[in-house]
C-alpha positions in Angstrom: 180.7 -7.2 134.0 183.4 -9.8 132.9 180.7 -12.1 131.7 179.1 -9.5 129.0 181.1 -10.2 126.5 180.7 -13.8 126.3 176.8 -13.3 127.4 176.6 -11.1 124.0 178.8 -13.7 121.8 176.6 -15.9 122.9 173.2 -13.9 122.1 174.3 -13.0 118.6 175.2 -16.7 117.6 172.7 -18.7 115.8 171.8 -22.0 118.1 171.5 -24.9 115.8 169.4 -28.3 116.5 171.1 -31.2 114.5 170.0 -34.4 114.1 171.3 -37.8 111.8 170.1 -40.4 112.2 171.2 -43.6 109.7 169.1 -46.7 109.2 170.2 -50.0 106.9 169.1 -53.2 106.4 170.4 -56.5 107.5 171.7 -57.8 103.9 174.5 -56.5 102.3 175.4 -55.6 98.7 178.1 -57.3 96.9 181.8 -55.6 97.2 181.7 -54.0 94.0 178.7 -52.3 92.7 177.8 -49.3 90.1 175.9 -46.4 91.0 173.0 -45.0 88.9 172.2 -40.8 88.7 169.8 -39.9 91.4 166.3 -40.3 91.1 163.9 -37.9 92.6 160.6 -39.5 94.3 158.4 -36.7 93.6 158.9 -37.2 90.2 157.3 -40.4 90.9 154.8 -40.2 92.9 151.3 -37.9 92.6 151.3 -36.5 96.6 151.4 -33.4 98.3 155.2 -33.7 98.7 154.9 -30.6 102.2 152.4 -33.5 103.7 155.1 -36.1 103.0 158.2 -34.6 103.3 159.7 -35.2 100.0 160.4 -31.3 98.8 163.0 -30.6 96.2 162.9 -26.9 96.6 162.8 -24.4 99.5 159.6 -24.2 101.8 158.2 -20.5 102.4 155.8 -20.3 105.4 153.7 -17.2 106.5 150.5 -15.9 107.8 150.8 -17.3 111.5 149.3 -21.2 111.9 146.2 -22.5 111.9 144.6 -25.7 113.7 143.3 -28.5 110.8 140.8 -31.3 112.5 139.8 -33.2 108.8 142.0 -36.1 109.9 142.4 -37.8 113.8 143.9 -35.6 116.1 144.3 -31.8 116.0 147.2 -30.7 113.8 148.6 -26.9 113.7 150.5 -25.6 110.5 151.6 -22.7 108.9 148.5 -20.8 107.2 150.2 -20.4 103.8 152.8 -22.8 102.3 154.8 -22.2 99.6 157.6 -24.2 97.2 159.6 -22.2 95.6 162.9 -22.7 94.3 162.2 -26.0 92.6 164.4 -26.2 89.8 167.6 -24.4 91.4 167.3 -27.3 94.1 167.0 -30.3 91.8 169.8 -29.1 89.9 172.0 -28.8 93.4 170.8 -31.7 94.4 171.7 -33.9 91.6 175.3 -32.4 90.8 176.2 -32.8 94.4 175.2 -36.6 94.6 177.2 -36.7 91.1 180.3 -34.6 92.9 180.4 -37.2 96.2 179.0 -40.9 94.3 180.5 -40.4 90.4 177.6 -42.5 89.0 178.4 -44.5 85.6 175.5 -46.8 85.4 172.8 -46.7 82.9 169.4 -47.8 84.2 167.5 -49.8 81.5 164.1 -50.0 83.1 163.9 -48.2 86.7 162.3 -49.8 89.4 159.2 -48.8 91.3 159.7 -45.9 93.9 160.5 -47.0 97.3 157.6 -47.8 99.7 156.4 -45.4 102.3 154.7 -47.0 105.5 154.1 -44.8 108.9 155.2 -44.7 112.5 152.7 -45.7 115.1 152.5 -44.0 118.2 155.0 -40.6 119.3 158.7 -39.6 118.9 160.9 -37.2 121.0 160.8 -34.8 117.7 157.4 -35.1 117.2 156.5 -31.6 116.6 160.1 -30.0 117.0 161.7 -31.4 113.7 161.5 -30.4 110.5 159.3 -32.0 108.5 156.0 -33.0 109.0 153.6 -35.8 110.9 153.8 -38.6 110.7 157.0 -39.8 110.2 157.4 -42.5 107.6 160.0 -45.0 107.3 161.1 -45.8 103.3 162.2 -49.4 101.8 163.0 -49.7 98.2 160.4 -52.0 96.0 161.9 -54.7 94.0 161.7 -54.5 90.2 163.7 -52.8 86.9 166.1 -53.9 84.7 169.9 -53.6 85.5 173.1 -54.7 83.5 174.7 -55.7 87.2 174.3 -54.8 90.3 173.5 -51.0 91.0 172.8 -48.4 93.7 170.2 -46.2 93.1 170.3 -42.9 95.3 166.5 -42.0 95.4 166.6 -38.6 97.0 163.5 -38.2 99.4 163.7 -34.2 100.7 166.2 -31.7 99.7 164.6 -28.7 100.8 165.4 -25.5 103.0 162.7 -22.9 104.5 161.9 -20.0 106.9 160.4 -19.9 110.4 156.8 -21.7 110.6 154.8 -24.4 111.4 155.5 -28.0 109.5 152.5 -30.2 109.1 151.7 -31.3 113.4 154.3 -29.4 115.3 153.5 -27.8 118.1 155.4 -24.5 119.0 156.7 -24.1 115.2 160.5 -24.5 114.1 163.2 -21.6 113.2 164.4 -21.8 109.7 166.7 -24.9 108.4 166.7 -27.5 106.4 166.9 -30.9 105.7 168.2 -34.0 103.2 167.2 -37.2 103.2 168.8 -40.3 100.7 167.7 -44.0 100.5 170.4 -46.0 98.6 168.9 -48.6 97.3 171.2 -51.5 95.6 169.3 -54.3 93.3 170.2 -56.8 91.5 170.7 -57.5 88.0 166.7 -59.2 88.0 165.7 -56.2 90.0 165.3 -57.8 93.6 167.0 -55.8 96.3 170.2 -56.7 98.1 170.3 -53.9 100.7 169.7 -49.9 101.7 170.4 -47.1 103.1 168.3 -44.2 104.3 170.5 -41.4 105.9 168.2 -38.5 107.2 170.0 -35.7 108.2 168.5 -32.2 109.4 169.3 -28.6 110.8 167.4 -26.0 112.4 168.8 -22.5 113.5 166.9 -21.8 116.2 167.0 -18.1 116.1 166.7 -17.3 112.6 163.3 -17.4 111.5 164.0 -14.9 108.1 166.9 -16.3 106.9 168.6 -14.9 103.9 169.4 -17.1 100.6 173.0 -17.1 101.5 172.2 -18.5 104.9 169.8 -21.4 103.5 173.0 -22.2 101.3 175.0 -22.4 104.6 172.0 -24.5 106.0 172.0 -26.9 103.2 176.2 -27.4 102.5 176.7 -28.3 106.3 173.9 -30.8 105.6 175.7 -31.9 102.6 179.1 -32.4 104.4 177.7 -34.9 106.8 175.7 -36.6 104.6 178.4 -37.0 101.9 180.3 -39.5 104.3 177.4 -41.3 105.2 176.6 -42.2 101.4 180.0 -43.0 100.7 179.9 -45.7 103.8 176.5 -46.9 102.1 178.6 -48.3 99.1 
């Protein structure tokens, strides 16, 4: 009977699945270097931003999952998928890249988005992270105009959401959430001298109806970790 106690601690804690995972390129950026706002890629770019991962906003699934077979393979996800939450998200997003980079440069002409190319073949998380197949990796296009050389932090995801089933996963995923930065610095002509893409996620394995105020827990952790990983990427 000595045990109960810590077997019922251990019952009413949430379990969390955390993953960061930090990928740069070879070159580096010179030692000093202005930073630019953020820049949102779905402002950018005309795609189903669930399918790609690259939600601003906070993901509602319901209805139980269903099996889709239009593409290669047989892919299960959530029957309805919302986005909600949009503008309360950018807004968060942006003032907390503002709080941790203090970004003073003016953009004259912006570049291109980054790229987005896929992952051949099968991961470990396949079908237990948070977001959904495939995976994509991301590489910042050269281009723009700059008055010297800038970071641009182009924010990829920022999103939170509920128990269900992201686009290929298998057994489904509790609720959590996820942010993901590429920090992109070009030169003054616009080529690129290095990045940065810092993917961070969390999933509470037993929650599956979180409250508002425990997305907000979800998505400040995230925000923690990831803050010292941008700061690094300067």
């Amino acid at each position: 009977m000595r045990f109960l106690p810590l077997l019922l601690l251990l019952s009413a804690c949430g379990l969390h699945k955390d993953q960061l995972h930090v990928t740069r390129s070879d070159p580096k950026p010179p030692s000093r270097i202005a930073v630019a706002q953020a820049v949102l890629i779905a402002d950018h770019e005309d795609v189903d931003p669930f399918r790609t991962s690259t939600v601003v906003g906070n993901l509602q699934f319901s209805g139980g999952y269903v099996t889709d077979s239009s593409e290669k393979g047989l892919y299960n996800v959530s029957k309805t998928v919302r986005i909600t939450n949009t503008d309360d998200h950018r807004d968060m997003v942006i003032a907390w890249i503002d709080e941790s980079l203090s970004p003073t440069a003016s953009v004259p002409e912006l570049p291109p988005p980054p790229t987005r190319t896929k992952h051949r073949g099968t991961s470990r998380v396949d079908g237990k992270d948070n977001q959904s197949l495939p995976r994509l990796r991301y590489a910042p296009t050269p281009g723009g105009r700059f008055d010297a050389p800038t970071a641009i932090p182009w924010v990829i995801a920022y999103y939170t959401h509920n128990g269900g089933w992201f686009y290929g996963q298998q057994w489904g995923s509790g609720a959590g959430g996820r942010i993901r930065i590429l920090l992109a610095a070009y030169d003054t002509d616009g080529s690129v001298l290095g990045w940065t893409d810092i993917d961070a996620s969390r999933i509470a394995s037993r929650e599956f109806s979180p409250t508002g105020e425990q997305l907000d827990d979800l998505l400040m952790t995230l925000e923690r970790r990831v803050r010292k990983k941008l700061r690094r990427g300067l």
